[in-house]
C-alpha positions, 0 to 999 in steps of 0.5 A, a space after each residue: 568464507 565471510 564473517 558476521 559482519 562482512 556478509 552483513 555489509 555485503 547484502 545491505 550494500 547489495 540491496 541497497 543499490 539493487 533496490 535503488 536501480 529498480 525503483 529508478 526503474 519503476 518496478 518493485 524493490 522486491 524484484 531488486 532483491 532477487 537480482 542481488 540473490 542472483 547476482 552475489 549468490 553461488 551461481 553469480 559471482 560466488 560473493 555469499 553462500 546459500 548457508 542454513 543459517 542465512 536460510 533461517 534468518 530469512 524465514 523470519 521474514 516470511 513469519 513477520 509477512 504472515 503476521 501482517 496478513 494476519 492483521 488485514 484478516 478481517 471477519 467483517 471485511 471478509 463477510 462482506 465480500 464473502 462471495 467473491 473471496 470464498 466464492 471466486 477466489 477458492 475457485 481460482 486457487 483450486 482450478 489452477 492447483 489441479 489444472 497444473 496437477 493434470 498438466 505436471 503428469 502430462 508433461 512428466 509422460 511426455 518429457 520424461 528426460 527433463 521432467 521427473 515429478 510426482 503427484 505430490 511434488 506437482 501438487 505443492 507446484 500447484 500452489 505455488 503457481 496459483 499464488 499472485 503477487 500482492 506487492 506488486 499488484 495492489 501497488 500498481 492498482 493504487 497508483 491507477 486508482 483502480 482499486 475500488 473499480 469493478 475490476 479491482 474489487 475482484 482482484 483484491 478478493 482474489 489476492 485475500 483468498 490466495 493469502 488465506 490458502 498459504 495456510 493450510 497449504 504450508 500445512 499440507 506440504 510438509 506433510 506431503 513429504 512424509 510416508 505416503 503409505 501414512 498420507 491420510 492420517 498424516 493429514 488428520 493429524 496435521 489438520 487436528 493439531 492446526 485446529 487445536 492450536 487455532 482455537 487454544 491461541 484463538 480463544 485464550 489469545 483474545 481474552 489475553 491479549 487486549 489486557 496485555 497490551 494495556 499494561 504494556 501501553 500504559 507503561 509509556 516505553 516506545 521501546 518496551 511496546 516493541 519488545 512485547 509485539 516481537 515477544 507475540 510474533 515470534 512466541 505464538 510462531 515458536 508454539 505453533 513450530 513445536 506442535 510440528 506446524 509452520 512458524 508462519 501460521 503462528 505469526 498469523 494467528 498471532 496477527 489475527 489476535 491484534 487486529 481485534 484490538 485498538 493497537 492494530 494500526 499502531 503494530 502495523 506501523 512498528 512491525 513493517 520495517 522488521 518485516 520489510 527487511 527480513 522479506 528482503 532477505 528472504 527474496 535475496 536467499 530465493 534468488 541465490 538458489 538461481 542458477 542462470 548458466 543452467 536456465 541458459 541452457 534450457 532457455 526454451 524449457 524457461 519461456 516454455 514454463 513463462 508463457 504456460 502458467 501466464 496462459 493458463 492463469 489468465 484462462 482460468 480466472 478470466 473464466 471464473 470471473 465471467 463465471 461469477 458474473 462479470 462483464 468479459 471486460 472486467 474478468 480480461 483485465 482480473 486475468 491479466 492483473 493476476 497471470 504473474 507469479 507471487 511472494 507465496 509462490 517462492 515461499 511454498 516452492 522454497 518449501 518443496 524444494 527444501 523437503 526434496 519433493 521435485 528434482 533441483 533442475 525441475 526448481 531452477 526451471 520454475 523460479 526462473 520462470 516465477 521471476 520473469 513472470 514478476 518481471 513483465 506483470 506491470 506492462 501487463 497490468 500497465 496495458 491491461 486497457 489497450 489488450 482489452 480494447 484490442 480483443 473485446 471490441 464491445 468492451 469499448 462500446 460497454 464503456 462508450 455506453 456508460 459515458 452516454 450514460 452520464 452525458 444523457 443525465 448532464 445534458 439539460 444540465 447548466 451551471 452544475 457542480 460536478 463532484 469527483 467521489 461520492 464517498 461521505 464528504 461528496 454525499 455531505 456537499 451533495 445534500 447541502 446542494 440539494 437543499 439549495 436547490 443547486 444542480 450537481 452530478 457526482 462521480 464515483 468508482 465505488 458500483 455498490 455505492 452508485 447503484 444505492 444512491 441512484 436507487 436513492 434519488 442521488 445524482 452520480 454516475 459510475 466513473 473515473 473524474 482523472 480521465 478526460 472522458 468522464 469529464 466531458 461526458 458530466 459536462 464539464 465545459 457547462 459546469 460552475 465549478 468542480 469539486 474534489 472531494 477525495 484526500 488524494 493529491 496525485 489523483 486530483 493533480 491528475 483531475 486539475 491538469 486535465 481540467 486545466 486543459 480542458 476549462 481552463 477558468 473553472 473554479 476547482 475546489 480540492 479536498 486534502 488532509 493537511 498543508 503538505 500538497 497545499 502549494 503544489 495543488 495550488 500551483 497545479 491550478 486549484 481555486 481552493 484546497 481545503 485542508 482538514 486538519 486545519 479547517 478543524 482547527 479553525 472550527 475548534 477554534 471558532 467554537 471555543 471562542 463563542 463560548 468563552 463570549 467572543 461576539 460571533 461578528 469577531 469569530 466569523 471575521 477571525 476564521 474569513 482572515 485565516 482563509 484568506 491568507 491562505 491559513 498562513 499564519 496556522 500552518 507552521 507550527 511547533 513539532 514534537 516526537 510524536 508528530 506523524 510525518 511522511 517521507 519528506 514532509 519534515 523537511 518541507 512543510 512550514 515549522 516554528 522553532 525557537 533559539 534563544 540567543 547565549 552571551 556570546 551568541 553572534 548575532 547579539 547587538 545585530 539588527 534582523 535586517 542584516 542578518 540576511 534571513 531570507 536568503 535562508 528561506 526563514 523568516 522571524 515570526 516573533 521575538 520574546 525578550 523576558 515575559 514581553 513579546 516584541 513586535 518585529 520589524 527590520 530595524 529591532 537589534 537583538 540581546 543576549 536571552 532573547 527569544 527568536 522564534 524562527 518560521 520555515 522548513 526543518 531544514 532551513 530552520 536548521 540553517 538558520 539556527 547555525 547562522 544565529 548562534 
């Protein structure tokens, strides 16, 4: 038996390694939590027990999971892609539920030694198997830069409708569990009462909440903002649970309210790590109900439930897709990106096995089969191309075709400019081209997007500029110059190193938000990298000097310096708390500091020249002596009360103060 604190310290220090492992891995921290459940939990090495109360904190998890989908509910988003979502997703969350009710009876007739399960029992399997997994998924589609492909845009509509379905399915199920003989009117119930609660937090949230959040905002507290967000999170959960309803369908109704105000984004950042941790928890919980001896010995039963559900969601939403429209190349790879089981999944079999609705045999079976079906989706979706490729021979020569597509529009083209992304930055380059009567040829992986503006006159073509294919065929060993027009620096290193490899002189210009990849895509070969966040400054600047009266010969030659030096002297400058960092940004971007030197301060009396700071990678940018800025040179001795403005990375900086004081 473990206290508080030692059970505390035992799944921190658990997960900690655990997700270390698999991120080193390469595979998602949330398959890392459920070995640390297996590994620490009653059936592995006995270190925790699966106790209600680690059962109820986990939950909280998945309350603060459908607060966050809640959030992504969008009515302008859903309304757009209403046919795909509503259409090709209910398809798919439907087919997959009663398939698996028809095969969960065959199986039971069949293997009645093994399998004992009911028309409920089998339904709530359903569910749980047509869920997919978006962690995993939309992360591996961001990092190929195929979400916004043909394929991808049918995967996240399928994802979106999954997430929707948790909710009344996390209705339904608890009433499954209830007298069948009362079924329907357990149902109407249920769904009357979700209805009412819907629309009473609905429409007297929305009126509610936007003002609420602006006397809370307006009082300034970090800490009292957070206060108010878990307030709304957990109340609208704790109402929703005593109408005899899910706390996760509160969480989400809850989710939905913010996302109609102006604080959504700022929520969304505060709420993610309470969620992240908790979802940890929850994930560790689900892998402590594993019991591995047991799987071992029905390993034939586990491969047997591994591949099933894998064949079949891949048959059916392969189908669908082909179904709905889709070229068979596209609905091959939706099905393989989303044959895996999902989070939901163990959410809704986690519920059905606390309310007894399948045998505890029938539940380790099928998690263990979840997991490893989890386990081996990034090396589906990895080569999902090299699967295709290999049983759909006319999808080589459907891509073939639209590579001769875009060299037959870029053959008579010389000294053109090819733009990578067509979104408003491309368009905007695009038409000052135009104007010019400069020749160019765009790149973008947006269908809807190609299809109006070729409708429209434009040039651009339907491709990925990171593969050296695309490339080739938009001509680029004729080209004058390449433009990045996208804020994505891992895909357009990827575009610069295949560039380099190919036209190893062209001019590449890269688009990025700010200085933090500056010297990185420079090094990756870029000609120029056009930071937004500080050519805005430098616009800003430029106006504002104008009006004051400054002549515009000055301004022009002002802002051309700044350029040339690489926007030297504008990128290190004074942080503050409210500065939006990322990861390692803090420590590696440029920033200024000041020390102001005390009486006994060791460098008092010294010459900057000995003081060795570039060795630290800083540099002094000025020096303050009273109300008088002193000009820097090697030779300036330092006083006690000067002002030493230090120039470099936080973590140098910081070495740097210690040697000066």
């Amino acid at each position: 038996m473990h206290s508080a604190l030692e059970l505390t310290l035992l799944l921190l220090g658990t997960a900690v390694f655990g997700v270390v492992a698999f991120r080193m891995l390469h595979l998602p921290p949330m398959l890392g939590y459920l070995a640390v459940g297996v590994l620490i939990g009653p059936y592995g090495l006995g270190l925790a027990e699966d106790n209600a109360s680690l059962r109820t904190l986990a939950e909280f998890g998945v309350v603060f999971l459908m607060f966050s989908i809640g959030l992504e509910f969008s009515l302008p988003k859903l309304s757009s892609m209403r046919r795909t979502v509503f259409g090709l997703g209910m398809a798919q969350v439907l087919c997959t539920i009663v398939i698996t009710m028809l095969l969960a009876c065959a199986s039971a007739y069949l293997l009645p030694q093994y399998i004992h399960i009911s028309w409920q029992a089998s339904l709530a399997l359903g569910g749980a198997l047509a869920m997919s997994s978006t962690a995993i998924v939309s992360k591996l589609l961001s990092e190929r830069l195929e979400l916004e492909s043909q394929h991808g845009r049918q995967i996240i509509s399928i994802l979106l409708f999954q997430d929707l379905a948790v909710v009344p399915l996390m209705i339904l199920i608890p009433a499954l569990a209830k007298n069948p003989e009362n079924l329907f009117s357990t149902l109407m119930w249920a769904g009357a009462k979700a209805i009412i609660m819907l629309l009473l937090l609905l429409f007297i949230g929305h009126k509610l909440m936007r003002s609420w959040f602006d006397v809370v905002v307006k009082r300034r507290s970090q800490e009292l903002f957070m206060l108010n967000l878990l307030l709304i999170t957990l109340g609208a959960a704790w109402i929703t649970e005593r109408a005899g309803l899910s706390m996760a369908l509160g969480a989400f109704i809850a989710g939905m309210l913010i996302s109609e105000t102006e604080y959504k984004s700022q929520v969304e950042e505060d709420i993610k790590s309470f969620r992240d941790v908790l979802l940890g928890l929850f994930f560790i919980t689900i892998g402590m109900l594993l019991n591995v001896q047991l799987v071992i010995q029905h390993w034939w039963l586990v491969l047997l439930l591994l591949a099933g559900p894998i064949l079949l969601k891949f048959c059916v939403i392969a189908a669908l897709a082909r179904f709905f429209g889709a070229s068979s190349g596209v609905s091959m790879r939706t099905g393989l990106a989303l044959a895996q089981a999902g989070e939901f999944g163990f959410v809704l079999l986690n519920q059905a096995g606390g309310l007894q609705l399948m045998s505890p045999l029938l539940m380790q079976l099928i998690l263990a089969s979840m997991v490893l079906s989890m386990l081996v989706a990034p090396f589906m979706i990895t080569h999902a191309d090299a699967i295709v490729m290999k049983f759909l021979a006319n999808d080589w020569m459907t891509q073939s075709l639209a590579l001769t597509q875009i060299a037959s529009q870029t053959m008579a083209k010389q000294q053109h400019v090819i733009i990578a992304g067509f979104g408003r930055s491309g368009q905007s380059l695009a038409k000052l081209l135009d104007d010019e009567k400069i020749a160019y040829h765009a790149l973008d992986l947006d269908p809807e997007r190609v299809q109006e503006a070729r409708t429209a006159g434009a040039s651009v073509s339907y491709g990925d500029a990171a593969r050296r294919e695309a490339l080739v065929a938009a001509g680029i060993h004729r080209a004058a110059v390449l433009v990045v027009t996208y804020a994505n620096t891992p895909s357009a290193l990827k575009v610069l190193s295949l560039c380099r490899e190919l036209v190893p002189d062209l001019p590449v210009i890269v688009r990025s938000m700010d200085d933090t990849d500056l010297d990185q895509l420079e090094a990756a070969g870029a000609t120029e990298v056009v930071p937004e966040t500080l050519e805005g400054s430098l616009m800003l600047a430029s106006h504002a000097l104008v009006m004051l009266g400054v002549p515009l010969r000055r301004v022009v030659h002002r802002v051309q310096a700044a350029r040339d030096e690489r926007y030297a002297s504008l990128r290190a400058y004074f942080h503050g708390a409210s500065d939006d960092v990322t990861e390692d940004a803090e420590y590696i971007c440029p920033r200024l500091h000041s020390v102001t030197l005390a009486d006994g301060a060791r460098v008092v009396g010294k010459a900057l020249s000995t003081l060795d700071l570039d060795a630290l990678k800083v540099e002094v940018a000025t020096v303050r002596r009273g109300e008088m800025p002193l000009v820097v040179s090697p030779s300036m001795v330092l006083e006690s009360g000067d002002v030493v403005v230090l120039r470099g990375s936080a973590e140098a900086v910081a070495r740097a103060e210690g040697q000066l004081c």
